[in-house]
C-alpha positions in Angstrom: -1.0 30.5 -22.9 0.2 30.3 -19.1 -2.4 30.3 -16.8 -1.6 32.4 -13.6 -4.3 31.5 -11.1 -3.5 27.9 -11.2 -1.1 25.2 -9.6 -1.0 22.0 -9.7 0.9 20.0 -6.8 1.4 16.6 -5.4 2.6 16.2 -2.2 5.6 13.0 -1.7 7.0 11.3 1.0 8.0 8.2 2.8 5.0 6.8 4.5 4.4 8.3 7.8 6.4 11.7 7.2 3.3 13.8 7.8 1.7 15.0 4.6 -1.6 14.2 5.0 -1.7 16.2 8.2 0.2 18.8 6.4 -2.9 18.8 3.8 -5.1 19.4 6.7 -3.4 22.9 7.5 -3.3 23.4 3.8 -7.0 23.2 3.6 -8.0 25.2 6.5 -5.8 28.1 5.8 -6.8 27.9 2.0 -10.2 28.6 3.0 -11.5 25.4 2.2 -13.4 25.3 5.6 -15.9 27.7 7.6 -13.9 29.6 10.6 -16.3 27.6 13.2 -16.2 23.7 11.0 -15.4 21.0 13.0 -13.0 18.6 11.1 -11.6 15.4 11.4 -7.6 14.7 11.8 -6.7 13.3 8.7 -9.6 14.5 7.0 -8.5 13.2 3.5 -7.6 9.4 4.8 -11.2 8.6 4.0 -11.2 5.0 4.0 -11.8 3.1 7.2 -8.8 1.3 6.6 -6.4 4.5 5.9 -8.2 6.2 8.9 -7.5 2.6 11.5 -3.8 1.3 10.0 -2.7 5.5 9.9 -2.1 5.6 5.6 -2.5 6.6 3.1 -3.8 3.6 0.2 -5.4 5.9 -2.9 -4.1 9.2 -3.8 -6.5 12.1 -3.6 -7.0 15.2 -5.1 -8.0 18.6 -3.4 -8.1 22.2 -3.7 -7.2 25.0 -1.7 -7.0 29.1 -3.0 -4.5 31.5 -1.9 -4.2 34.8 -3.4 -7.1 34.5 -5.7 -4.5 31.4 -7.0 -6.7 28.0 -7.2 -3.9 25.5 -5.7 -4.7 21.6 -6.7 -3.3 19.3 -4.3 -2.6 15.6 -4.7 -1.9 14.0 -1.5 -0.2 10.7 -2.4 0.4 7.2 -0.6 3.8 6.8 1.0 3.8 3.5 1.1 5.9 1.1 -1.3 3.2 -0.9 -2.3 1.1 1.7 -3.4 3.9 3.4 -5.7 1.7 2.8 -8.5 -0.7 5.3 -7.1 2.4 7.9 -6.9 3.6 6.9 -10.9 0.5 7.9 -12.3 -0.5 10.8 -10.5 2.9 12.5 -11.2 1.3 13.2 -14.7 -1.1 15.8 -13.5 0.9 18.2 -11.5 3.8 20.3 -12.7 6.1 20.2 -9.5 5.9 18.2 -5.8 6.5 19.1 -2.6 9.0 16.5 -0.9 8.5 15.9 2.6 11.3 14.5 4.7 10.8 14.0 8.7 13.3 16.4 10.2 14.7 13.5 12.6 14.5 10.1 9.9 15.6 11.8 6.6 15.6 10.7 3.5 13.9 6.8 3.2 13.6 4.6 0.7 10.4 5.6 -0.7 11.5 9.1 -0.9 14.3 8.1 -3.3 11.7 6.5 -5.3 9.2 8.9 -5.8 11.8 11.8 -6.2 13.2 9.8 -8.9 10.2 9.3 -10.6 9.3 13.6 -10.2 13.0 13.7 -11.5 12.2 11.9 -14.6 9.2 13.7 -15.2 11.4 17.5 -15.0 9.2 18.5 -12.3 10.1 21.4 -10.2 10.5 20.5 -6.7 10.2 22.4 -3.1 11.9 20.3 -0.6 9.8 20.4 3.2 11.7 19.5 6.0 8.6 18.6 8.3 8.0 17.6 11.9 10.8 20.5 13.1 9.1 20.0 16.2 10.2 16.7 17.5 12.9 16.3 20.0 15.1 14.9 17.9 15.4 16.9 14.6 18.1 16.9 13.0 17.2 19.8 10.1 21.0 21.0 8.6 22.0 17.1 8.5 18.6 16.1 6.5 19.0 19.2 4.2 22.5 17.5 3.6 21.2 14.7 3.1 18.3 15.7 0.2 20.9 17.5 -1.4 23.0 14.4 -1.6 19.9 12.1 -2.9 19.4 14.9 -5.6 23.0 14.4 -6.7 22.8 11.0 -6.5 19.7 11.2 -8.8 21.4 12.9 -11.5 19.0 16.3 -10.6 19.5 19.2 -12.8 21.3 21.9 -11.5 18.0 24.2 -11.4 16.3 21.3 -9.4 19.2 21.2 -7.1 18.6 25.1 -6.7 14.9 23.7 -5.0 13.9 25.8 -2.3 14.0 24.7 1.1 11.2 24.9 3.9 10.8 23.9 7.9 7.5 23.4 8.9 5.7 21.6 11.4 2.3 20.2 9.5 0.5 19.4 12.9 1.1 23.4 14.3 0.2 24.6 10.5 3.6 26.8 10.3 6.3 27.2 7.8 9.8 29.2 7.4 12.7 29.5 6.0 15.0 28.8 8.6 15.1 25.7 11.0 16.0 28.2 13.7 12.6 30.8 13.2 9.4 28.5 13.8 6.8 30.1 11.7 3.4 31.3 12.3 1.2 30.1 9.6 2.0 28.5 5.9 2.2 31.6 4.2 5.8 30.8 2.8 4.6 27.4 1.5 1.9 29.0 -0.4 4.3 31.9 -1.6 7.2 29.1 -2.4 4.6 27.6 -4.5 3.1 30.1 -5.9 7.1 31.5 -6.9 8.7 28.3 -7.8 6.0 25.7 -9.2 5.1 26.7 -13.4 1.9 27.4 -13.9 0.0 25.1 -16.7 0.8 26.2 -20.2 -0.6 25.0 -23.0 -2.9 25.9 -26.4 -6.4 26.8 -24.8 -7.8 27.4 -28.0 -6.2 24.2 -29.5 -8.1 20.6 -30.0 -8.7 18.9 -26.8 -6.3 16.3 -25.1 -7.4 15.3 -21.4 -5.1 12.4 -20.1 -6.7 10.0 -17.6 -4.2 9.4 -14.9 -7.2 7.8 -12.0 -10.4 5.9 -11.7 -13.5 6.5 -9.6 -16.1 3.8 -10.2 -19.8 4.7 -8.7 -22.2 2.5 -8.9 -25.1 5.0 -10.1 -23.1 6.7 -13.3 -20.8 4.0 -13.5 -17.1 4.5 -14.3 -15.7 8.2 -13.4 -12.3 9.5 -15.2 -9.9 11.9 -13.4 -7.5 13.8 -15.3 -6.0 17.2 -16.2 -6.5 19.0 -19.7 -3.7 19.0 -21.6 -4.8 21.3 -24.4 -7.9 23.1 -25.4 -11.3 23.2 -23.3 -13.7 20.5 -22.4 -18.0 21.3 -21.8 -20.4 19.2 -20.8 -22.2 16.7 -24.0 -19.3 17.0 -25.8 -18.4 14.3 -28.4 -15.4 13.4 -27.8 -13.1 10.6 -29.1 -11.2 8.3 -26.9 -8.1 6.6 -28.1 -5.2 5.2 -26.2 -1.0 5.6 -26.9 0.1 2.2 -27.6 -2.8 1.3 -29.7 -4.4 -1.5 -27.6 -7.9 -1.1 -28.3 -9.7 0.8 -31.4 -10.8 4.9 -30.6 -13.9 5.1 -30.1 -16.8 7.9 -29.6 -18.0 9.0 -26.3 -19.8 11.9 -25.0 -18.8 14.1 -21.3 -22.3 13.7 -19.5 -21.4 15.2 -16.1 -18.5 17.6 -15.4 -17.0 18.3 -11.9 -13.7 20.6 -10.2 -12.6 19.9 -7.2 -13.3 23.0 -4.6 -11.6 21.7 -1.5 -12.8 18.5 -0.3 -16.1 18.6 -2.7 -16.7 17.7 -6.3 -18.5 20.8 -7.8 -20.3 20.5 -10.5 -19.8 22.6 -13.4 -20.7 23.1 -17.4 -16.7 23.7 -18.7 -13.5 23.4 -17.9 -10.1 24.7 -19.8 -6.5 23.8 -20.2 -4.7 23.1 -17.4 -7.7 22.3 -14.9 -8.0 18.7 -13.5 -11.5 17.4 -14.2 -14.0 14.4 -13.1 -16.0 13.3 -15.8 -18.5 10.5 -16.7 -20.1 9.0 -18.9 -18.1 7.2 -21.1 -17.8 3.8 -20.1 -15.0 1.9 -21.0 -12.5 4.8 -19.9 -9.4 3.4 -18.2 -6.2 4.6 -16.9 -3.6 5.8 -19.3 -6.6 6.9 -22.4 -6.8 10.3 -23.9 -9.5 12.0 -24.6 -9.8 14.3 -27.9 -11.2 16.2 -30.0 -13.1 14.1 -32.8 -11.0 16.4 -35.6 -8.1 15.7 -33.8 -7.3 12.7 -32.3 -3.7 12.6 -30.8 -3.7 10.4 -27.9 -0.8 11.1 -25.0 1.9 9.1 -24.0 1.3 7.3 -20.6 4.0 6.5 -18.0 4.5 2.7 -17.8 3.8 1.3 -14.3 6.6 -1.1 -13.0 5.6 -4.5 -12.7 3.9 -6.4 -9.8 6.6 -8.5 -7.8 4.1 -11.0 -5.8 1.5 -13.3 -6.4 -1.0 -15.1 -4.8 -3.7 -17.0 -5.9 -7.6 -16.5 -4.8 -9.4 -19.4 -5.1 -13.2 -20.4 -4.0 -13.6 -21.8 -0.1 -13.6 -25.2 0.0 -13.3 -25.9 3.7 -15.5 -27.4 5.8 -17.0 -24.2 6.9 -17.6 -23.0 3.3 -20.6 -20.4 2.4 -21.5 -20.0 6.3 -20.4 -16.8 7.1 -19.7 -15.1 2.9 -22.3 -13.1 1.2 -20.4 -13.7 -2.2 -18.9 -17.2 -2.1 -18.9 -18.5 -6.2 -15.8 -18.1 -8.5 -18.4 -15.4 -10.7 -18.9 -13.1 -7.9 -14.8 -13.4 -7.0 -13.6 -12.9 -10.6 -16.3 -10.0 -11.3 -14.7 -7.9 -8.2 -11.4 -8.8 -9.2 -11.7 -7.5 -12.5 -13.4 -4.8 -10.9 -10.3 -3.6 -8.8 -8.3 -4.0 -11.8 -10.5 -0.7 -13.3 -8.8 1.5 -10.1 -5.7 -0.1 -9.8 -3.1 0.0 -12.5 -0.2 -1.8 -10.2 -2.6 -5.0 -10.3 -2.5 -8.0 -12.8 -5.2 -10.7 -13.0 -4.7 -14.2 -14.6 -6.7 -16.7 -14.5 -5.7 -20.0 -14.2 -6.1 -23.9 -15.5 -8.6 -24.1 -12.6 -12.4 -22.4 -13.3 -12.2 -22.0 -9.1 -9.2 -19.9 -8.6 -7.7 -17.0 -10.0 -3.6 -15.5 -9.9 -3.5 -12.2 -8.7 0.1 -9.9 -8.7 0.5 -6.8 -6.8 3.9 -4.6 -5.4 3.6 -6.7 -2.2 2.7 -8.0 0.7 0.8 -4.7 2.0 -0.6 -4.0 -1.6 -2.4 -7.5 -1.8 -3.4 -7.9 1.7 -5.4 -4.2 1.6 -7.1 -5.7 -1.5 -8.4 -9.2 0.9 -9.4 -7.1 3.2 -11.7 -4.7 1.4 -13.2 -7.9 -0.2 -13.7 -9.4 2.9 -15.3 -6.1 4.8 -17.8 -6.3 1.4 -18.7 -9.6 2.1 -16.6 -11.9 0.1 -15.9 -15.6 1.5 -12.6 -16.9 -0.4 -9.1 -18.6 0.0 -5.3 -17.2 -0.6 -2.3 -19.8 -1.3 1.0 -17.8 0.5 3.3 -15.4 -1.5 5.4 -16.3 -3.9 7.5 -14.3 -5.5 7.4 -13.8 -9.4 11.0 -15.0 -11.3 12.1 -14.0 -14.5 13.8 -15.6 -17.2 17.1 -13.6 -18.5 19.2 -15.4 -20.7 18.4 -19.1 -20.0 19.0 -18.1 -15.9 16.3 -17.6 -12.9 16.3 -13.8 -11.8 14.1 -12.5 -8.6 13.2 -9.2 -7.3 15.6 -7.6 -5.0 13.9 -5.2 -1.8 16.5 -2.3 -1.0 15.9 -2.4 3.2 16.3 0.2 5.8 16.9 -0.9 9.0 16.9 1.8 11.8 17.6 0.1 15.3 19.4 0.6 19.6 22.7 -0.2 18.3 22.4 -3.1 21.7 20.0 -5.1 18.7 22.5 -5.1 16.0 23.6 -8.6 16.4 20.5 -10.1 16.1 19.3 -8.3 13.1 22.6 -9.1 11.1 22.2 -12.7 12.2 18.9 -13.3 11.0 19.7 -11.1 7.6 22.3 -13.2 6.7 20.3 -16.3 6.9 17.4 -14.4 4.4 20.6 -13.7 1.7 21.4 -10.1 2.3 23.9 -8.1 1.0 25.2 -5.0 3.7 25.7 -1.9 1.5 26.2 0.6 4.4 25.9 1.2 8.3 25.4 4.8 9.6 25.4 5.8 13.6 22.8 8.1 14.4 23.5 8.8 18.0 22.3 6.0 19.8 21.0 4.3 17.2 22.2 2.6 13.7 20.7 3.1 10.3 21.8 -0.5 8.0 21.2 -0.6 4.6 20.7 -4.1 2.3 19.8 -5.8 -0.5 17.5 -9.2 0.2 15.6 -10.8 -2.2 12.0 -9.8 -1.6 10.9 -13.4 -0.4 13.9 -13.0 2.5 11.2 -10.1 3.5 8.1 -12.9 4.1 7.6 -13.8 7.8 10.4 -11.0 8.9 8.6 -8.2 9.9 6.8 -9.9 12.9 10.2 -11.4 14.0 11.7 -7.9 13.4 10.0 -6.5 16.2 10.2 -9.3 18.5 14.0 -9.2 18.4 14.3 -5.4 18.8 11.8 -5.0 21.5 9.5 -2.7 19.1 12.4 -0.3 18.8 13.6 -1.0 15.4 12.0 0.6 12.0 12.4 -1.0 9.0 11.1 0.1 5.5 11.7 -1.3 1.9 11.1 -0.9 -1.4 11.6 -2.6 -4.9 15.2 -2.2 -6.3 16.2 -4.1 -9.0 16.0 -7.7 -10.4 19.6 -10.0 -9.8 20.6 -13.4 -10.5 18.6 -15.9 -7.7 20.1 -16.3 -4.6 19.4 -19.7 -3.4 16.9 -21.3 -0.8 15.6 -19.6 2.0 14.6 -20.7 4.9 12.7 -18.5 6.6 9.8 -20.1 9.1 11.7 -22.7 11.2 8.6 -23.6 13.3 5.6 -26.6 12.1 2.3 -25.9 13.4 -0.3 -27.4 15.5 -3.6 -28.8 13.8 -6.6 -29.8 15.1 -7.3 -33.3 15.2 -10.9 -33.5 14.8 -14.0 -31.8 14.1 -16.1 -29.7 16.9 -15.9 -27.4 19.2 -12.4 -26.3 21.2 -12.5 -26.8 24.9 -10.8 -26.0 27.9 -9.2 -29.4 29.0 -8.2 -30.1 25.2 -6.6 -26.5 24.5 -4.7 -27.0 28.3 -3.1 -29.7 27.2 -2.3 -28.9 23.8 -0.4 -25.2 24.7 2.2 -27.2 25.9 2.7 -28.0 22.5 3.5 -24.2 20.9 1.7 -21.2 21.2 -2.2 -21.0 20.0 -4.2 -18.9 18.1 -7.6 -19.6 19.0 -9.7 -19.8 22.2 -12.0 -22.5 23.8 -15.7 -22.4 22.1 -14.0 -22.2 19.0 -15.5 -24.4 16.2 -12.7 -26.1 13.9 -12.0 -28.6 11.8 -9.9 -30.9 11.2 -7.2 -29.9 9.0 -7.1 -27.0 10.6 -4.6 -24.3 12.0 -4.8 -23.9 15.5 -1.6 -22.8 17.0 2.4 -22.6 16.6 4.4 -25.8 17.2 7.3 -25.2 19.0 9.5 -27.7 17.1 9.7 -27.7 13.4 7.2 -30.6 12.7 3.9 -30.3 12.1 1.7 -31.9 15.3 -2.1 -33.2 15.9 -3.8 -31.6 18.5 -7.0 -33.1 19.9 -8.3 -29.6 21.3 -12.2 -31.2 21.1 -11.2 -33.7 23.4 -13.1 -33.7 27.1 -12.4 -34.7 30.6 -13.4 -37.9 30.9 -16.0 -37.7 34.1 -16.3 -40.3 37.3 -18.1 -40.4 39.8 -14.9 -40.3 42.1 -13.1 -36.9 43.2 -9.6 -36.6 43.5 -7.7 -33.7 45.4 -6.3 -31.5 43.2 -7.7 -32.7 39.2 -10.3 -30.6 39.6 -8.7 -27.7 40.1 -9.7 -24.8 37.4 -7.7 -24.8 34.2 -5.2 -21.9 34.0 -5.2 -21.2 29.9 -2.4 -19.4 28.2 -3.8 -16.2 26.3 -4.1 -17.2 22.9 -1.7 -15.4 20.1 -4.5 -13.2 18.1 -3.2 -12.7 14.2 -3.4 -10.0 12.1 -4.3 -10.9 8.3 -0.5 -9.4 7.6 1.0 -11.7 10.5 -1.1 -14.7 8.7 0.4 -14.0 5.4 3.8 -14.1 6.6 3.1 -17.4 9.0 1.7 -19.6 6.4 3.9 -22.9 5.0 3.7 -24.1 1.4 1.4 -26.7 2.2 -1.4 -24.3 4.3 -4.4 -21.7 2.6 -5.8 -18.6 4.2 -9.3 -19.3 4.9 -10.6 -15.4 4.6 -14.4 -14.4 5.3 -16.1 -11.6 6.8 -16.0 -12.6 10.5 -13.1 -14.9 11.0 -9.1 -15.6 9.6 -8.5 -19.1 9.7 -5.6 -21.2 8.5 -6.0 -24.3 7.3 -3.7 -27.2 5.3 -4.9 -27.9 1.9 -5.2 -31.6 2.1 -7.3 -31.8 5.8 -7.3 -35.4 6.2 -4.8 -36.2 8.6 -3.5 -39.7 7.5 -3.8 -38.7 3.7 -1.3 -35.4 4.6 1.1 -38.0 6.8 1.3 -40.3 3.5 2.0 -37.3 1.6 5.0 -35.7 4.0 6.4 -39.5 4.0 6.4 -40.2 0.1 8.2 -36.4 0.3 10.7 -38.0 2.8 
């Protein structure tokens, strides 16, 4: 059976290409809103996080009807480190709309996530989006598409994929770059014409794949996936079992049944082949487990997720400052909301370790990891993070390490600069391209090259440059890198930073905090600007006379301090410092505080 007034789409793209905006036009000409409802921009970026750093983090699923023709739409992250999200997801639609920014092209991340809708036999509708921007360069990215299909090994009908220009912030497609549209109707009708409807057995035994997680803290865990065969109603006994075997089937029954209608989950009492559903009560359901009928239990084969490339450890606080500021502060409460991200997020591995007070955590990177510390730390959470290390893999008796394939788009005048600092992180060029004024520079690094290079980045190309990467392949290790040249300054003693103490020391480096700031010693205050690490006495106070002498009393002129991001934080930390993380503050810290016991230690090194 085919069913004719359904689609299901996901929506791909390089982060920052425009499709959740485009989803925001989608919705209000599917008729998802009232004419006179006031919306927000972005209105699927839900999170506070996705709505301050501008992305997209979890993929999301909503509905829009054109033509009596329910449309499901998956708006997806388009960011590397969530590509997990994107893997998954790709299960429930039967085509994608790929987005390319009419000026940047084809990017890293849109060669992944292609590849992966490749795999899959999707159809595809390639959107050329932002046709409004100064600098669109439409026929050249076509070109370009076209060539990243070939290079992809795409079928010939995929390479027959239809092509629109739209601008998602005007709400307009067409079919030429050279007619702006007036409204999305050829989007809806490309979709409509070229996506396949869902076919399948509705009268069959049930198969529903789970492909997401909701968790809720009233009904517990909440599964999200599409029927595969048959039809599902609310109480059914069903029987859930899982492809590779890992844990025994077992019986569970549907106690609430929704559809997504727009942006809202609407209840409702069945739901047939082809339809994505949200169900709960069953309550061990994870990612990747089939649900089916009791006479007929034939679980579904699950894409495999590609394996986390970074690792950090969590570990209880133990600084001087410990439990003053965290709601949740004990090695229970951490591990019981680790293990309770690991429910949503199937790109994330938890290990724990020989210690009782710290736990390994692996992710796709940097960005992955530090959205997951900074959740727990807007909840409440009051823990420390050792720095990034990459993880290595044994091949044959010899050391391999994840490779980043990086994009560099930069003012050709910053070219030098860039190369010279790639080739001391142990990149490979593969190719340069001019675009106008500017250069586009493609490598291979080894993904800890990446660690500390994105601040510097910037730095050196005045804010100009862009620079995206994504996983590539695993190779043969490279060597040591060095990659933060700088030591840093640490406070001296315990108290309260003041004035005269933080005058003198910013003649040191450059310093991250300001005076009435309590530390400790052991602590991170600022940036050395040699490569040793230094002891600052930023407690320390004019000593006071009775005399006056022209001139020493004159007001203290203090250098702004350098405010960190928890990204920047990440990237700045040595070997031998933690990332002291709670709900109000950042702080970074050595592990051993005493200051003789670390000098002893850095000379028995020596």
């Amino acid at each position: 059976m085919i069913r004719e007034d359904l689609r299901n789409v996901a929506i791909i793209a390089h982060v920052d290409h425009g499709k959740t905006t485009l989803v925001d036009e989608m919705l209000k000409q599917g008729g998802a809103f009232r004419e006179n409802q006031v919306v927000a921009d972005r209105v699927m970026d839900n999170n506070d996080i996705e709505r301050e750093r501008g992305i997209t983090i979890l993929a999301k699923n909503t509905a829009a009807s054109y033509n009596g023709v329910k449309i499901n739409i998956i708006d997806t992250p388009g960011h590397a480190d969530f590509s997990g999200e994107v893997e998954r997801i790709l299960k429930m639609v039967n085509g994608v709309l790929l987005l390319v920014d009419a000026a940047e092209g084809p990017m890293p991340q849109t060669r992944f996530v292609l590849q992966k809708a490749l795999e899959l036999g999707h159809k595809i509708i390639i959107v050329v989006n932002k046709i409004d921007r100064p600098d669109a360069r439409c026929h050249e990215v076509v070109d370009e598409v076209l060539e990243l299909l070939l290079d992809l090994d795409a079928t010939e009908e995929q390479l027959e994929s239809p092509v629109l220009f739209c601008s998602g912030r005007d709400g307009t497609a067409s079919l030429s770059p050279d007619h702006v549209g007036t409204d999305l109707i050829p989007m809806f009708e490309a979709i409509l014409n070229h996506i396949d409807p869902p076919e399948g057995d509705e009268e069959g035994d049930l198969q529903v794949l789970v492909s997401s997680i909701d968790y809720n803290d009233y009904v517990g865990r909440i599964g999200i996936g599409r029927i595969e065969r048959g039809q599902i109603k609310v109480n059914q006994d069903v029987i859930v079992a899982d492809y590779h075997n890992t844990k025994t089937p077992y019986k569970g029954r549907i106690v609430s049944l929704n559809q997504i209608e727009g942006l809202k989950r609407v209840p409702t009492d069945s739901a047939k082949m082809g339809d994505i559903i949200i169900f709960s009560g069953i309550e061990n359901i994870t990612i990747g487990d089939t649900l089916c009928a009791p006479t007929n239990v034939e679980p579904l084969p699950f894409v495999k997720i590609s394996e986390p490339t970074v690792e950090m450890t969590f570990a209880v606080n133990d600084s001087p400052f410990a439990g003053r500021e965290g709601k949740y502060v004990t090695s229970r409460q951490i591990h019981d909301r680790l293990h309770k991200e690991l429910l949503k997020d199937v790109s994330l591995r938890v290990t724990t370790t020989e210690n009782s007070d710290s736990l390994k955590v692996a992710g796709r990177g940097e960005m992955h990891l530090s959205i997951l510390i900074e959740n727990m730390r807007r909840e409440g959470y009051e823990f420390s993070v050792n720095p990034p290390r990459v993880l290595m893999k044994e091949v044959d008796g010899k050391t391999y390490e994840p490779i980043e394939r990086l994009l560099i788009d930069v003012p050709e005048e910053f070219m030098g600069s860039v190369m010279e600092k790639m080739g001391t992180r142990k990149a490979d060029l593969i190719q340069m391209t001019p675009q106008g004024s500017r250069m586009r520079i493609e490598f291979l690094i080894p993904a800890r090259g990446l660690f500390g290079y994105r601040s510097e980045f910037l730095t050196d190309t005045k804010g100009e440059g862009i620079l995206n990467s994504i996983f590539d392949s695993y190779q043969p290790y490279k060597g040591e890198i060095i990659s933060r040249s700088n030591g840093s300054l640490v406070a001296f003693e315990t108290g309260t930073a003041v004035a005269y103490g933080l005058f003198n020391a910013q003649e040191r480096g450059v310093l991250f905090i300001d005076a009435q700031t309590p530390v400790y010693e052991g602590m991170v205050v600022g940036m050395s600007a040699k490569s040793d690490d230094l002891a600052v006495n930023v407690c320390k106070r004019k000593q006071l006379t009775n005399m006056r002498a022209s001139g020493s009393d004159d007001a203290l002129r203090l250098v702004p301090s350098k405010k960190m991001s928890l990204e920047e934080c990440l990237e700045f930390i040595n070997e031998d410092e933690l990332l002291e993380i709670t709900p109000k503050n950042i702080r970074i810290r050595k592990q051993i505080l005493d200051n003789n016991l670390r000098a002893k230690q850095v000379n028995k090194k020596k």
